[in-house]
N, C-alpha and C positions, 0 to 999 in steps of 0.2 A: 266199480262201486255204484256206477249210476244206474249199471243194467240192473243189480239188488235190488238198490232202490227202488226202481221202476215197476220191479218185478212186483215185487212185499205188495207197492201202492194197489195196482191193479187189482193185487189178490183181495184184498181187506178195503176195498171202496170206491177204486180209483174208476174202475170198469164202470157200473152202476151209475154211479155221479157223472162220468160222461155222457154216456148212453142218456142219460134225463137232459143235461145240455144241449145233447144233437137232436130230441125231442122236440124240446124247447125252441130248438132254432128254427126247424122244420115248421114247426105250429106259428112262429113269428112268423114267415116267410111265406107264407099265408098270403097275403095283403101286401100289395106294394110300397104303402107306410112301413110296415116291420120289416121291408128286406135291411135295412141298415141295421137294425137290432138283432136280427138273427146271426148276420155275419160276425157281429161281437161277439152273441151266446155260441156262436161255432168257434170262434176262436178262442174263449174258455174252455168250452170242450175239448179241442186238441190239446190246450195245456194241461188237461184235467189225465189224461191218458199217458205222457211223458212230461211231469213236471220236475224233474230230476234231472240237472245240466241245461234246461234251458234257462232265457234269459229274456227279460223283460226290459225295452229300451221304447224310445219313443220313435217315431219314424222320422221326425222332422224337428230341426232345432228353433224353427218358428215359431210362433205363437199361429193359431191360426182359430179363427171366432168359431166356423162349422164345428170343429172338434169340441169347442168349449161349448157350444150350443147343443151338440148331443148328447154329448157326458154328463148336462144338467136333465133333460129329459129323461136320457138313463137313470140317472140317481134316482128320480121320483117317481119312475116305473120299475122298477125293479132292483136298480141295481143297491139300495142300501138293505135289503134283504138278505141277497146275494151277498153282500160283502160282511153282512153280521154272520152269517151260516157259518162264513170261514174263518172270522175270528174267533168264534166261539169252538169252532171244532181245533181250529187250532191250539187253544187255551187247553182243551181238552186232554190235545198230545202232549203238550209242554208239562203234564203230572207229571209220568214217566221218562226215565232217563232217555228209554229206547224211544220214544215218541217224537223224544226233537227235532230229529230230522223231518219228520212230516208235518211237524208243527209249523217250522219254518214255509214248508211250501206250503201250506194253506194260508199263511200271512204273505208270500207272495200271489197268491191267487187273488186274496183281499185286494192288495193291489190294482190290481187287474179286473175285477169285478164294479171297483168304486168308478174304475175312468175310463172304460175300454178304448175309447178313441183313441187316435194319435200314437196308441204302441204296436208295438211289431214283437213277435216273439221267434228270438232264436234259438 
């Protein structure tokens, strides 16, 4: 069911909306400032390609200030953008019965958009 899933995704957006991430990361990564921000936009891009079966955890059960000081930076460069695109696309899927499924993973990708720091994706 996950490879359906995976499958459907790619065909109808997943490809594209990657593809613009691994862009996005490339063009961060630029500049020695953006390699930390690109590595985030690449690690949504990989979950943007199989977001079906994986899983969003955080790396470390710490608290830790670097992570909390990036994710604020993030937030205000880009990422409450980023994470409205996927709420609202996900609202989107959530009309249709058949859409829940992808509705769901676009609110976890919200997730993952709003904090990148500190997760790890399995």
């Amino acid at each position: 069911m996950k490879f359906l899933g995976n499958f459907i995704w790619l065909i109808f957006g997943g490809l594209e909306t990657a593809l613009q991430y691994f862009l996005a990361s490339l063009l961060l990564m630029v500049t020695i400032i953006g390699i930390p921000f690109g590595l985030q936009t690449l690690k949504i891009g990989m979950l943007m390609l199989w977001p079906f079966g994986s899983k969003i955890i955080n790396s470390s059960p710490s608290f830790s200030c670097l992570n909390t000081i990036m994710n604020i930076i993030w937030f205000f460069i880009g990422g409450i953008w980023i994470w409205l695109s996927h709420i609202v696309f996900g609202l989107l899927f959530f009309i249709t019965i058949i859409g829940i499924p992808f509705g769901k993973q676009h609110w976890k990708l919200a997730t993952l958009a709003l904090n990148p720091f500190g997760k790890v994706i399995l």
